[in-house]
Phi, psi and omega in degrees: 000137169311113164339308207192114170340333203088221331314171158216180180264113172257209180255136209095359149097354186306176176246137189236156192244146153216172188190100185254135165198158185268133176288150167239150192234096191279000215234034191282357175234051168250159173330306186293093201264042150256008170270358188272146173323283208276344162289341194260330159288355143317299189260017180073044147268140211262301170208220181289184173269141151266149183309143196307309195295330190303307209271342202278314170308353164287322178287354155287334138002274201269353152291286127018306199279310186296306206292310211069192198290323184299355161290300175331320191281320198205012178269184187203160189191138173276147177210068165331046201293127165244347165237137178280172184231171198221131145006132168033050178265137175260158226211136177210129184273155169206110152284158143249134176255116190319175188261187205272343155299022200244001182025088180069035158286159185275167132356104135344117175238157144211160139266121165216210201205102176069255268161343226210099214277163087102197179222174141199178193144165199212121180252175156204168169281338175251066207194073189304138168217172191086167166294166200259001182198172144211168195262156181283154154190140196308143159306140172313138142325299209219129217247129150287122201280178201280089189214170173296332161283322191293311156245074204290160182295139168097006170257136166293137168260140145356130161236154222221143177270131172271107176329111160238049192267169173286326179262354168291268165016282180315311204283337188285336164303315178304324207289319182240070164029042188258109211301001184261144208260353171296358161269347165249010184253349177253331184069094199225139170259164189309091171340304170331277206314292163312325144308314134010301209266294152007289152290336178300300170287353159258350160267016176243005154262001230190090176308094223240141144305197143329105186213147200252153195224114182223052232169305239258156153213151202221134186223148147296132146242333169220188155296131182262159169249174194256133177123317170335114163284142228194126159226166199243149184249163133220168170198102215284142188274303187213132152250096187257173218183116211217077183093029181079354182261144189228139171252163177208134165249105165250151189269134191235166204195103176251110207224136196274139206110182164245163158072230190264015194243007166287146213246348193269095205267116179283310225212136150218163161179193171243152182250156162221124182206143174287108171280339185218104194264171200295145180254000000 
């Protein structure tokens, strides 16, 4: 865990935020086996990945530090992965916050490893992103594998309820070593835990290969409390095909309740993730 958030003076006199923790790679028995050693050295990886939503809850820390509470409420925050990080990699998050002439520009994010940015991304305290809704719909019978008809833009995803019990909650904070005490002392979930919710729903529709999480952006509208019922909507936005690489975007919509009449949109944003990597 970091001593300590900052601030300190960086350079241009800005204020920079950190946060060092050892990656942890929570996700080696999840379906997606490029979190696994040996599938993910199959594709010229040094070993599994840790998860993108993993790397991004560590950079809520020192956004949360730079931001304050009012990012939880009404904030947003961008996310680039452009390098993995590995099982016990020490792994340091950084805001920079502009300096007072750059007047309402957003936030600096980086992640990095060494020498070795990442991550990259821009949080702000004021800055809605995503759609303002997306519509409910039932899960599949039968799961689809993962193809270009499966996500042509404008097909509704299955939507899934997102844990917010108090021991998920709990273990998952411990789980990515994190020092700020408003999420168990307001009983607040985690921004992380939401995005989270992201993967969840293309893999509880969608039979996925081996697939990379390269993407998000995420807005606020409150705060969620832990206990809350919370379902994640998606709909694919988009589908593309980059290097060899075939991608997919979906538009997430996290709304408070259950089923098709929860009506309360807390969270929205977009996922991007390489579904199919160049062979």
């Amino acid at each position: 865990m970091s001593p300590a958030l900052g601030p300190y003076r960086g350079s241009g006199m800005a204020e920079v935020f950190e946060h060092t923790v050892v990656a942890a790679n929570p996700a080696t028995d999840s379906e997606n086996r490029i979190h696994t050693d040996e599938v993910a050295r199959k594709y010229g990886f040094q070993g599994g990945l840790v998860p993108g939503v993993t790397v991004y809850a560590y950079a809520c820390a020192p956004i949360l530090a730079a931001l304050g509470q009012e990012w939880l409420e009404k904030g947003s925050a961008t996310m680039r992965f452009s390098a993995p990080c590995y099982d016990g990699d020490l792994v340091t998050a950084r805001v920079e916050a502009p300096g007072a002439t750059a007047g309402g520009q957003p936030h600096a994010v980086t992640v990095s490893r060494g020498e070795r940015t990442c991550a990259t991304g821009t949080a702000a305290a004021r800055e809605p992103v995503g759609p303002e809704g997306v519509e409910w719909a039932p899960l599949p019978e039968v799961r689809p594998p993962a193809s270009r008809e499966v996500f042509a833009p404008g097909t509704l995803l299955g939507s899934i309820a997102l844990p917010t019990d108090e021991t998920r909650m709990s273990s998952y904070l411990e789980s990515i070593d994190e020092p700020a005490q408003i999420y168990s002392r307001h009983r607040i979930v985690h921004p992380g835990m939401l995005l989270n919710g992201a993967n969840w729903i293309l893999s509880a529709n969608v039979v996925m290969p081996p697939w990379v999480h390269v993407e998000s952006r995420i807005g606020h509208r409150r705060p969620v409390s832990v206990g809350e019922p919370v379902q994640v909507r998606g709909m694919v936005a988009d589908s593309f095909e980059r290097k060899g690489h075939r991608f997919v975007a979906i538009d997430l919509a996290w709304m408070a309740g259950e089923g098709p009449g929860a009506a309360e949109l807390v969270a929205s944003g977009r996922h991007t993730a390489i579904w199919q990597l160049a062979s």
